[in-house]
N, C-alpha and C positions, 0 to 999 in steps of 0.2 A: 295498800298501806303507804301512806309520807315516810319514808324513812327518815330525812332531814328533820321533821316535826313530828318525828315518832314521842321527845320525853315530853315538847309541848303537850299531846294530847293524852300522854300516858298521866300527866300531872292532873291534866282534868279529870279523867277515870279515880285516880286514887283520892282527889279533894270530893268527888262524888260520892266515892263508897264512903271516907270517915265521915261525911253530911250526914248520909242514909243512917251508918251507924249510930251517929249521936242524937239522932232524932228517933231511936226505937227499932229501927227496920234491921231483924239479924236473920231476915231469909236471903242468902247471901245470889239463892238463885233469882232474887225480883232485883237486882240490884240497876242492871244494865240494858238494854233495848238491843234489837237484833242488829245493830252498826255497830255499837260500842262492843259485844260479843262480836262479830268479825272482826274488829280493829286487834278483839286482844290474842282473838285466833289463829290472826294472823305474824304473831310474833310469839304464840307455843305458850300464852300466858293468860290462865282460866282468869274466872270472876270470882273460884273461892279465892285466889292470892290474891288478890285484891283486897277481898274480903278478912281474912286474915292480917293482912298489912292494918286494914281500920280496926278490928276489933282491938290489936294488940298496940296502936298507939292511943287509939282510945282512953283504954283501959290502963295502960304504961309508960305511955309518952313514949315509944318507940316500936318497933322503927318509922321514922320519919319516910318522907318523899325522898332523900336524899338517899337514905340507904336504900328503900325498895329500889328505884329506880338504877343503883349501882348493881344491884341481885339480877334485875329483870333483865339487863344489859347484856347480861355476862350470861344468862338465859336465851332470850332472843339472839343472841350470833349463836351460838351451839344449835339452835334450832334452824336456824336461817342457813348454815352453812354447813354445818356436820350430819343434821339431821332433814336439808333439802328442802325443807318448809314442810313435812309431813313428819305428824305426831306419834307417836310412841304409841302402841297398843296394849303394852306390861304396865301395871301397877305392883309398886312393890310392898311385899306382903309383911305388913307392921309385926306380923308374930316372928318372922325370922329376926327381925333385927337385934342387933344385942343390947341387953339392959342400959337402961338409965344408969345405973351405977355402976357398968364395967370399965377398965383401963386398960391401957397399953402403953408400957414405962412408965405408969405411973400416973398416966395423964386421962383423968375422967374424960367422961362424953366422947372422949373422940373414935372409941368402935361404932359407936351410936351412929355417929355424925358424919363418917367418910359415907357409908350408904345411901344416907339422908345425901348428902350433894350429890352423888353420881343420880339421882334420882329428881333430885333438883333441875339439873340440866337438861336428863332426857323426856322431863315432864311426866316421868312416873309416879310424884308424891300422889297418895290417896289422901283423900277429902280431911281424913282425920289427922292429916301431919301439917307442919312448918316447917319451911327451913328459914330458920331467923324465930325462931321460936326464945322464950323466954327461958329456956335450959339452955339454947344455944348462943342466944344473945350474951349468958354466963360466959357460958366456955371462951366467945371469942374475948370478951371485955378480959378475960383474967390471962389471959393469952397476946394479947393487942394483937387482933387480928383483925379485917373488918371482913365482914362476911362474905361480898362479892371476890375480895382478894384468895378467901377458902374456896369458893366456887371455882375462880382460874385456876389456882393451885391443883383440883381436883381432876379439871379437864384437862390441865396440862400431864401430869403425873398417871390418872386411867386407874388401873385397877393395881398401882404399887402400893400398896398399905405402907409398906415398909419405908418408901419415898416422902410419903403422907407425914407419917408419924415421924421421924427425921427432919422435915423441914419444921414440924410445931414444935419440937424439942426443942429444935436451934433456937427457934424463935423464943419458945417462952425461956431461955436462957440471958438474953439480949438484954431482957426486960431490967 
């Protein structure tokens, strides 16, 4: 992998996948050739989030190039560095997580959502999750958070819930 022309070619991969997507193609596994799959292998980052990323701007008009590539970033160093360039063998299991509708101070999504990022980073989402999903895309917009920012937040802070929930309180205080 270029790391120097890592978002050059990252940008190619993502204006790829919303092509594919807007022209019919939602087998998200034909998306990419066996280079562009190493390329993205190589920085801990499948062709369903990619794939994801096109469905949902497609569909939404977000997220953009701008933010995937702020998420991917802040994914590939976590991978690159904390995780050694080798992937995660854990997927995390969608029925433990807590409702859609649970709080903590008050503040929806975000039991939901501290999991979802620790999972983000170590490349555990399963096939059937987002992060930067259109629940979560909510939470941050009503929060002004931007999503890559909750991803450092998360890998800085670890498994402090309490840390977590504290810094989004402050925040959505600000506002």
């Amino acid at each position: 992998m270029q790391h120097y022309t890592f978002s050059d070619t990252f940008r190619e991969l993502y204006d790829h996948a919303v092509k594919r997507y807007q022209s019919g193609h939602t087998d998200w596994r034909s998306y990419f050739n066996a280079e562009q799959l190493s390329f993205l292998a190589a920085a801990g980052i499948t062709a369903q989030h990619l794939f994801d990323y096109a469905e949902d701007y497609v569909g939404n008009g977000e997220p953009g190039y701008d933010r995937a590539l702020a998420i991917e970033l802040v994914r590939r160093d976590y991978f690159l560095n904390v995780q050694q360039g080798q992937p995660s063998t854990n997927i995390l299991d969608v029925d433990a997580m807590p409702a859609k509708f649970e709080e903590v101070q008050g503040i929806a999504w975000l039991p939901r959502l501290m999991p979802k990022a620790r999972a983000k980073l170590r490349g555990e989402l399963p096939c059937s999750l987002m992060y930067g999903c259109g629940g979560d895309r909510g939470f941050f917009k009503n929060h002004d958070i931007h999503p890559a920012e909750f991803l450092s937040l998360v890998w800085r802070l670890g498994d402090d819930d309490a840390a977590i929930v504290a810094w989004v309180a402050a925040r959505s205080r600000k506002r």
